[in-house]
C-alpha angles and dihedrals in degrees: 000000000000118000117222124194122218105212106200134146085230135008098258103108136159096283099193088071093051100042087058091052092049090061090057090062095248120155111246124212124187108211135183136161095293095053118016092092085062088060103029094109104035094065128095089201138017114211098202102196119213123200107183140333091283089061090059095090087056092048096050091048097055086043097064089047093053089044097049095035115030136049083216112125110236126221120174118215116203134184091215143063097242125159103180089048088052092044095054088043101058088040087067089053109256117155101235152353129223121190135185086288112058108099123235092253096042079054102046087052094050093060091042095055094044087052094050092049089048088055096048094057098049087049097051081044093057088038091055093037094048083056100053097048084056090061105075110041123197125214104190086171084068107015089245141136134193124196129216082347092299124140124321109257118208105223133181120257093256099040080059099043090058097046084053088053089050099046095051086062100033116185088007116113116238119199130232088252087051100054093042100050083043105048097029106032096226145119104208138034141078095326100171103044096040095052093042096054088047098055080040085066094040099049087055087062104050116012119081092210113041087181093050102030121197106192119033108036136208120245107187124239093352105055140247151325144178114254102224092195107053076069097064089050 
């Protein structure tokens, strides 16, 4: 069931849009300034309701926070025709405006369809995810790897034991410190120049171009990380 905030001064709101939403079975949550930061990141979609151009600072204010701090969609209500309100407003990034004359079931499929669309795209996200997990297999019985179902490479504990690292944070940049703590299990030593030899020898191994690599990717000056998409190629 998606969640869906309600943002208003005051709890008078244009009922005939959320009574709408209530007969589609939609959770309703009422927010203002005390409590909306304990829901922020629980809602599919944020209704921001303006009153009146001198509500338009606080809109925008609550905008920017949804848009740097939540995955929510924003739509602003308001009770008005304003051009220069809706312009500002989609110029902050929210994802639609609905004024006085959008009717109730305009507005109910534009939700719908926003939702479906939503949907679409996180499924299509886990399926290619899911694929390219699948593109680089791991054999800890035998410290071996195989990529896109290719043939089976022998590697050294610790050679494995980095790819396995990777590949739990794939696409994500680990540091030097980080490899090293990880693989090795110590604080201090020659941390740069124990973990790049060992990804030298490893790249050997897998890459077909050890000049151009395809799958474990240099980050200057911070490490390395697994480039999740190379595998999908």
């Amino acid at each position: 069931m998606t969640t869906i905030g309600i943002m208003s001064e005051t709890y008078e709101t244009n009922s005939k849009y959320i009574e709408k939403l209530e007969e589609q079975n939609f959770q309703i949550i009422y927010l203002n300034e005390s409590n909306y930061k304990k829901y922020m990141n629980s809602l599919g979609i944020v209704l921001m309701e303006e009153k009146g151009y001198d509500t338009i600072g606080k809109v925008c204010e609550w905008i920017v926070t949804f848009r740097d701090f939540s995955t929510a969609m924003i739509y602003v209500m308001s009770n008005q025709e304003s051009d220069i309100g809706k312009m500002i407003y989609m110029q902050l990034g929210i994802n639609a405006y609905v004024d006085k004359n959008c009717s109730v079931e305009e507005f109910s499929l534009m939700i719908k369809n926003a939702l479906q669309r939503r949907d679409c795209c996180i499924k299509s996200l886990q399926n290619n995810h899911e694929k390219r997990a699948k593109m680089i297999e791991l054999y800890p019985q035998n410290f071996s790897i195989s990529i896109e179902n290719g043939e089976e490479i022998t590697l050294t504990r610790l050679e494995f034991a980095a790819v396995n690292l990777l590949k739990s944070k794939s696409g994500t940049t680990l540091t030097y410190d980080e490899i090293y703590k990880q693989i090795w299990g110590e604080e201090d030593g020659n941390k740069k120049y124990k973990v790049t030899n060992l990804f030298f020898h490893l790249r050997k191994k897998i890459e077909r171009d050890v000049k151009n690599p395809q799958y474990i990717k240099t980050v200057r000056s911070k490490g390395y990380r697994l480039d999740e998409w190379a595998l999908a190629k």
